[in-house]
C-alpha positions in Angstrom: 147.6 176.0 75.3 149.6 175.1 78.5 149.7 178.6 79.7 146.1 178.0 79.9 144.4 177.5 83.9 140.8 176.5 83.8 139.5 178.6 86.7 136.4 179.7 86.7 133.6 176.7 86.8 130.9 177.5 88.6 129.5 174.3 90.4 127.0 175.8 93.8 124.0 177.4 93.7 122.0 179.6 95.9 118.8 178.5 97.9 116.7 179.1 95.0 118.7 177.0 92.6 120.5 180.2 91.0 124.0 179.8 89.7 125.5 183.5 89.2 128.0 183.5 86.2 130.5 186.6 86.8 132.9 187.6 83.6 135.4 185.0 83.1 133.4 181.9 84.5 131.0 178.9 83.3 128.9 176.5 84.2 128.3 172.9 82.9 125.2 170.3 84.1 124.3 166.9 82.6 120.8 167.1 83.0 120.5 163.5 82.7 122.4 162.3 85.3 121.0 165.1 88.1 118.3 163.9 90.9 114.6 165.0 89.4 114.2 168.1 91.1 117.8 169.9 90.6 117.8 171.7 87.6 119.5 174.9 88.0 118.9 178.5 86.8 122.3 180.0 85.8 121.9 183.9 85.5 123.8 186.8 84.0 122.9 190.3 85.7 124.1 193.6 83.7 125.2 192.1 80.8 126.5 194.7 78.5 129.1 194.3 75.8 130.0 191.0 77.2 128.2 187.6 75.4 126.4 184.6 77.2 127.5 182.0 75.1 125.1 178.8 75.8 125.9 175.1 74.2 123.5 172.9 74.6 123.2 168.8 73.4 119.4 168.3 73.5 119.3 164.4 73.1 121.8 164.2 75.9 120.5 166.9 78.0 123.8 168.1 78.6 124.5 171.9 78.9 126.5 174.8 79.5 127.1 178.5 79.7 129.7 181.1 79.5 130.0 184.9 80.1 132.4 186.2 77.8 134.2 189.5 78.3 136.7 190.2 74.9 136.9 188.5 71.7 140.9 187.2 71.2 143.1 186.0 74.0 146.5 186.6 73.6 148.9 183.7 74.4 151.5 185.3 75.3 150.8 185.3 78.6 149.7 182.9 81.4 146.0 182.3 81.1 143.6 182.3 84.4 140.1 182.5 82.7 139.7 181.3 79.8 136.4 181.3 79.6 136.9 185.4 78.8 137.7 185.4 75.9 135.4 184.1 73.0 138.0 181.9 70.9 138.9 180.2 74.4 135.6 179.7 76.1 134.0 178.1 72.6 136.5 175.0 72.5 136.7 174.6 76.4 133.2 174.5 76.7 133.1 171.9 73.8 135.7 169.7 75.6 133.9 169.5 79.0 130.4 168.8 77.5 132.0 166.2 75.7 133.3 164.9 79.0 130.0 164.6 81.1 128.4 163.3 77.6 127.9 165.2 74.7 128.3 164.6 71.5 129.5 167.8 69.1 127.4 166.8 66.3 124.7 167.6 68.2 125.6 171.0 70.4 123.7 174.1 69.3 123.9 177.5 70.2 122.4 180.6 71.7 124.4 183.9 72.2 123.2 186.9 74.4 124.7 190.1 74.7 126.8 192.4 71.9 125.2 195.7 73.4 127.2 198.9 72.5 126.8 200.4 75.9 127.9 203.5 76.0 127.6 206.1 73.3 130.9 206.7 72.0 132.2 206.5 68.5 135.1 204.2 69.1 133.1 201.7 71.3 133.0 198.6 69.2 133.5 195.9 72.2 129.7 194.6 71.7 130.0 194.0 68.1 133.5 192.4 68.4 132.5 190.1 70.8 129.3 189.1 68.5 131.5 188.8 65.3 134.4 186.7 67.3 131.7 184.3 68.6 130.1 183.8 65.6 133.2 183.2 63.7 134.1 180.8 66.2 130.6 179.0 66.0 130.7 178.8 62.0 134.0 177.5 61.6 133.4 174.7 64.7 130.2 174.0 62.3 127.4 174.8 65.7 124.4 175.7 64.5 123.1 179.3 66.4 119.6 178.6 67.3 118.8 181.8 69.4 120.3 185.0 69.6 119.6 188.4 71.2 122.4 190.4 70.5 123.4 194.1 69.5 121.6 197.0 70.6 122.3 199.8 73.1 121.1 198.5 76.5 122.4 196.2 78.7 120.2 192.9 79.4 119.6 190.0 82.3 119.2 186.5 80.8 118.0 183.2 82.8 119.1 180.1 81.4 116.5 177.0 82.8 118.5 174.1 82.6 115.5 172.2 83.2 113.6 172.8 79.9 116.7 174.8 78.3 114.8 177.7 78.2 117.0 181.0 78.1 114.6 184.2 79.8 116.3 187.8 78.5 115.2 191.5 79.6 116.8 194.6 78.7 118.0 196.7 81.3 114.9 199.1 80.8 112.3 196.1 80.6 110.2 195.1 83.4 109.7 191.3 82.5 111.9 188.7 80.7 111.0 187.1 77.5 112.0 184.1 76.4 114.2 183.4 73.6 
């Protein structure tokens, strides 16, 4: 993996607390360690095909989230954002929660996204992406303990770091519900 840059962390927010996660990018917080009042929302807009792939220790209050665009990586080439592709961003994302405090033994899961957007018989991206994470998950032994995948609609999801809560509408849906 050393044609592998980890661009792509995601570290301000805007005035309301929002981190935006474009394709490609993440977003870590050890919620133990932040002031009181700083727990950030970290949103996905338009999600369609792509996953949200959130890890989260509970007993050490340390997350994170990824916004997953294709399922394989090829290492053939050099490697800007990982966090992409769903066999890259799974073990990254492990290795920097460990960092700020984790412990694997007790990351879980939730995965967003999978939608087959557009109507065409050769459009498997969604499923794909669902299957590759999922793989990934069951051989890394992480236990998926929300999912809101599949489908023909995009969706928006909210992930509350505060209360690791994860909010998700569909693109047709006037409110989010939580997951």
């Amino acid at each position: 993996m050393n044609n592998i840059k980890t661009y792509g962390r995601i570290e301000k927010m805007d005035r309301n607390g929002e981190a935006f996660l474009p394709i490609g990018h993440y977003f870590i917080t050890n919620c133990k360690n932040k002031p009181k009042n700083i727990h950030p929302k970290v949103s996905i807009y338009g999600l369609g095909s792509c996953i949200a792939l959130i890890l989260i220790d509970f007993k050490n209050k340390v997350c994170g989230m990824s916004h997953i665009l294709l399922p394989k990586a090829r290492l053939n080439k050099t490697i800007d954002y990982p966090h992409k592709y769903a066999d890259l961003s799974l073990k990254l994302l492990i290795q920097d929660l460990k960092k700020h405090g984790a412990v694997k033994e007790n990351i879980m899961a939730i995965i967003v996204g999978g939608s087959k957007i557009f109507n065409l018989d050769e459009n498997f991206m969604g499923i794909d992406n669902t299957k590759a994470i999922k793989e990934q998950l069951e051989k890394l032994k992480i236990k998926v303990i929300g999912e809101d995948t599949g489908g023909s609609e995009g969706r928006g999801i909210i992930f509350d770091t505060k209360d690791f809560a994860v909010y998700v509408k569909l693109t047709r849906e006037q409110n989010y519900k939580k997951i």
